[in-house]
Backbone as CSV, one residue per row, in Angstrom:
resi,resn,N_x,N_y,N_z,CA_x,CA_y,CA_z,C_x,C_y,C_z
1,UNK,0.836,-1.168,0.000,0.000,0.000,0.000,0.889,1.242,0.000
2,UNK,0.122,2.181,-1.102,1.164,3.370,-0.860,0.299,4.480,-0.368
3,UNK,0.996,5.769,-0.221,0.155,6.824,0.441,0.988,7.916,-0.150
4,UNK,-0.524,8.761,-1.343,0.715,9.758,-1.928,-0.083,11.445,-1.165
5,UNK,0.624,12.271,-0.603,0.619,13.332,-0.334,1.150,14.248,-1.139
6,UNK,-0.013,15.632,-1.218,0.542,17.103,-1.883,0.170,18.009,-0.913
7,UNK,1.215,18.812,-0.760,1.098,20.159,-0.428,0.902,20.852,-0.990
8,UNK,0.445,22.140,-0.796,-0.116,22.996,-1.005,-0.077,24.135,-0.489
9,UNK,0.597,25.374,-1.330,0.531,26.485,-0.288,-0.128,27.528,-1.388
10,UNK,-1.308,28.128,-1.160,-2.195,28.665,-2.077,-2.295,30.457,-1.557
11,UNK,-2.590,31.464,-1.511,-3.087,32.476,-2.241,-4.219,32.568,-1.772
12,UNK,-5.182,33.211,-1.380,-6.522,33.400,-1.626,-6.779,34.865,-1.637
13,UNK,-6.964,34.831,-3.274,-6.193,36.917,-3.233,-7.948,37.305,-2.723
14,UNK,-9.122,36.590,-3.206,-10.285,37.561,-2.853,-10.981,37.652,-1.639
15,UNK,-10.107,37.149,-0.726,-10.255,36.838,0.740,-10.116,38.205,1.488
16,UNK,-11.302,38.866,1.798,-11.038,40.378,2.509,-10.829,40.101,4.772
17,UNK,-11.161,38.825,4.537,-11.284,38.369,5.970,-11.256,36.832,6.005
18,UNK,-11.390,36.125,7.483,-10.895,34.728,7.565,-12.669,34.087,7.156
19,UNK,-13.729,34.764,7.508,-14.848,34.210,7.142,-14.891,33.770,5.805
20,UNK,-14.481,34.866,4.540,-14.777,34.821,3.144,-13.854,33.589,2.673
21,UNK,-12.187,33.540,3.478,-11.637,32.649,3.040,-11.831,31.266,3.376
22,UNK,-12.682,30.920,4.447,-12.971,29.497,4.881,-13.811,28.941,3.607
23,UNK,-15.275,30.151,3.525,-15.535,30.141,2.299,-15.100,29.456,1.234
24,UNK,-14.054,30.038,0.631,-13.378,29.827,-0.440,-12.855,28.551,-0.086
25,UNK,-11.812,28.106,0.636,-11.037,26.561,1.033,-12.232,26.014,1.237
26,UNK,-13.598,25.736,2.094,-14.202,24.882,1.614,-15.205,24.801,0.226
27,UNK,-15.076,25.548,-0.517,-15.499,25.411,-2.062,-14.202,24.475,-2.571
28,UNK,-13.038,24.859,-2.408,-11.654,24.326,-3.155,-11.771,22.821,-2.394
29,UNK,-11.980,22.695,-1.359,-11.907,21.378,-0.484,-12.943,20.282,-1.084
30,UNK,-14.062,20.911,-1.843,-15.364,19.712,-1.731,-14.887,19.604,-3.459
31,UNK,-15.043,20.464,-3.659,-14.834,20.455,-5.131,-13.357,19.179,-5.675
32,UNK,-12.191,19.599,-4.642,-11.229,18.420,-5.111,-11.714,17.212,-4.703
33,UNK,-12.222,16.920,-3.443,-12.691,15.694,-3.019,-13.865,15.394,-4.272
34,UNK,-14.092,15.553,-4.465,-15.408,14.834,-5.966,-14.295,14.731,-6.829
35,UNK,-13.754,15.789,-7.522,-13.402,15.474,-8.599,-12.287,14.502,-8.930
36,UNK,-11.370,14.476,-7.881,-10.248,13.911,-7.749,-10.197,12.813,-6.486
37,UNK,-11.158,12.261,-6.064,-11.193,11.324,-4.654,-10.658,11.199,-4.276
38,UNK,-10.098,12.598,-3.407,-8.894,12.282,-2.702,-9.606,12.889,-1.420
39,UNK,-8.649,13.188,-0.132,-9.157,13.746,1.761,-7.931,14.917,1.063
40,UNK,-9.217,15.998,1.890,-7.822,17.141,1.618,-8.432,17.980,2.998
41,UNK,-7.483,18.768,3.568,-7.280,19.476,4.659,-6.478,20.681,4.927
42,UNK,-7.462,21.577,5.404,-6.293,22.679,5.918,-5.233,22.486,7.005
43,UNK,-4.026,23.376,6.451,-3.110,23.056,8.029,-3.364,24.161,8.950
44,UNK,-3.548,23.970,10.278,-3.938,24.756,11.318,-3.297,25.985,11.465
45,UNK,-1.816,25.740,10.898,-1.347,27.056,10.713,-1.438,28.446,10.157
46,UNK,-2.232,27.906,9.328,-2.897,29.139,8.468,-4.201,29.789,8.261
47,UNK,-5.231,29.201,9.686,-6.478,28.934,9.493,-7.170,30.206,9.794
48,UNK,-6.286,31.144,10.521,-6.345,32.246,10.969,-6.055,33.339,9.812
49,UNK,-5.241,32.941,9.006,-4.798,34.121,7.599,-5.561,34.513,6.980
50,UNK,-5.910,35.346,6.271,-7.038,35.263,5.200,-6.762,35.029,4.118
51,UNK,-5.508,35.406,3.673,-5.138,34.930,2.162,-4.083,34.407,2.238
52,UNK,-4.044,33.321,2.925,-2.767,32.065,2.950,-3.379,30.834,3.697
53,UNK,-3.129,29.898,2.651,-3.780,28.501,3.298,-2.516,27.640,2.584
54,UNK,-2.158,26.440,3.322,-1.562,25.486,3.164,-2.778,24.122,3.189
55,UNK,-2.635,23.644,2.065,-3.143,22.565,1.752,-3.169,21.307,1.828
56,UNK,-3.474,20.140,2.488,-2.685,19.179,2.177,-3.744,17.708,1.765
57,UNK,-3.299,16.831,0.822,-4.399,16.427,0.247,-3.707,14.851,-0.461
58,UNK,-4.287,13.636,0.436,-3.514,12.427,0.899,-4.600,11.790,-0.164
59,UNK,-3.578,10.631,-0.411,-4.743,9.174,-1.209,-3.697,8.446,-1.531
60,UNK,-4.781,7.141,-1.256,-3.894,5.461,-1.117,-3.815,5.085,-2.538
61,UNK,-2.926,4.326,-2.741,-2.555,3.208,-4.121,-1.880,1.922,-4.330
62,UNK,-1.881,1.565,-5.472,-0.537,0.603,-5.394,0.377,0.804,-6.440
63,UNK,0.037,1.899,-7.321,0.963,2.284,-8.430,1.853,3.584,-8.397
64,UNK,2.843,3.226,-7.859,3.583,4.793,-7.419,3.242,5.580,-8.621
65,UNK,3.205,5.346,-9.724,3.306,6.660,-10.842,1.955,7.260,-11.291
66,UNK,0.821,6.190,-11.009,-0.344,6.396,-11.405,-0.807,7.296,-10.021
67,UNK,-0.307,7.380,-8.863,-0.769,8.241,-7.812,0.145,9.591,-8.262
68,UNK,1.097,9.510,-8.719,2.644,10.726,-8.935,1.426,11.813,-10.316
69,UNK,0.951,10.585,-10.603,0.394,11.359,-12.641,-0.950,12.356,-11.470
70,UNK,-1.754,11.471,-10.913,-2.836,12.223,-10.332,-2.737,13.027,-9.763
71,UNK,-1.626,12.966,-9.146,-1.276,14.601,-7.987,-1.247,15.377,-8.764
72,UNK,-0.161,15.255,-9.518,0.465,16.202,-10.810,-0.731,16.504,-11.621
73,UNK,-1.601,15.996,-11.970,-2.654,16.653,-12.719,-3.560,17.702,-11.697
74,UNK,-4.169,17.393,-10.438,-4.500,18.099,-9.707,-3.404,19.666,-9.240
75,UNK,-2.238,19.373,-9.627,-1.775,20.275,-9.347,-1.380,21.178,-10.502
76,UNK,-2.151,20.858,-11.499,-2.202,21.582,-13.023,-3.673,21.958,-12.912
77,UNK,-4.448,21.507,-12.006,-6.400,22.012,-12.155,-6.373,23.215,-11.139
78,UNK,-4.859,23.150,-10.073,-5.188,24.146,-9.227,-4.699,24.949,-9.352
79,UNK,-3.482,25.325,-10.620,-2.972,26.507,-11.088,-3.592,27.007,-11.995
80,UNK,-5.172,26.229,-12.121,-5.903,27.009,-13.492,-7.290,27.632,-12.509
81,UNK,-7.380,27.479,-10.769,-8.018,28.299,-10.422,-7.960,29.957,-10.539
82,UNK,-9.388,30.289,-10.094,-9.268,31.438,-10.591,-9.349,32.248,-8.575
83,UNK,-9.958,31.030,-7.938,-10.211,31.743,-6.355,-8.683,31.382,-5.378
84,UNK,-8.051,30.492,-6.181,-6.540,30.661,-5.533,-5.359,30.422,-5.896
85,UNK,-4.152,31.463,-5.722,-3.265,30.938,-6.523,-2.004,30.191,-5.832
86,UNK,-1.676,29.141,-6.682,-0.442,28.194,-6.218,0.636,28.483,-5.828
87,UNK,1.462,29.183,-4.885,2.439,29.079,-4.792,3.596,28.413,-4.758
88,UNK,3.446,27.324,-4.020,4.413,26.542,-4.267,3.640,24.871,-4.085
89,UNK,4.472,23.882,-4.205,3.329,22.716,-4.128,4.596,21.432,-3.620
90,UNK,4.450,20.036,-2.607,5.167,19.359,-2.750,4.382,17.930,-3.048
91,UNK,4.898,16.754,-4.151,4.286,15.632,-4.181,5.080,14.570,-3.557
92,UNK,4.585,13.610,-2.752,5.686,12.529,-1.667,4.599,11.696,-2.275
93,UNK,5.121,10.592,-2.307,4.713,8.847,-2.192,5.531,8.207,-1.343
94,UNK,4.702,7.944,-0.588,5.252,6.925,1.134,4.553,5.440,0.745
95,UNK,5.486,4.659,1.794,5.383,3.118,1.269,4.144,2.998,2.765
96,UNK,3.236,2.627,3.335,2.398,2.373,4.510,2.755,1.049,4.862
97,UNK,2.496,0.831,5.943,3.008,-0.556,6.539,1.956,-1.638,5.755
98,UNK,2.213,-3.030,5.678,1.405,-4.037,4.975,0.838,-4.633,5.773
């Protein structure tokens, strides 16, 4: 079993306060979970910012490259948002115990 993780450190330029931006991360949150079946989560660190969220957004496999291709495409759907922008992004594939 593998377990591939992306980070995410996003932007939320139309965020005038932390209300509008929860807003926004949970539109970005439900929306990846459908489209891409993956668990995605804010990190606590940023929950307070209004226009800075760190992302992070886990899913199981058994094909390291076919989880590597899916991140990587999700992380080409989220530089074509228009409610946040990507700053920087990391993709890991971890081996999980058997």
């Amino acid at each position: 079993m593998l377990i591939g993780i992306l980070q995410m450190e996003l932007r939320i330029g139309d965020a005038l306060n932390v209300r509008e931006k929860r807003r926004i991360v949970k539109s970005l949150k439900d929306k990846w979970h459908h489209h891409h079946n993956v668990s995605v989560v804010e990190a606590e660190e940023t929950a307070d910012h209004p226009q800075h969220a760190i992302m992070g957004v886990a899913l199981m496999g058994n094909d390291a490259r076919h989880m590597e291709s899916s991140l990587s495409k999700m992380v080409e759907h989220v530089r074509q948002e228009r409610q946040a922008e990507l700053l920087d992004y990391r993709i890991e594939i971890i081996a999980g115990r058997d």
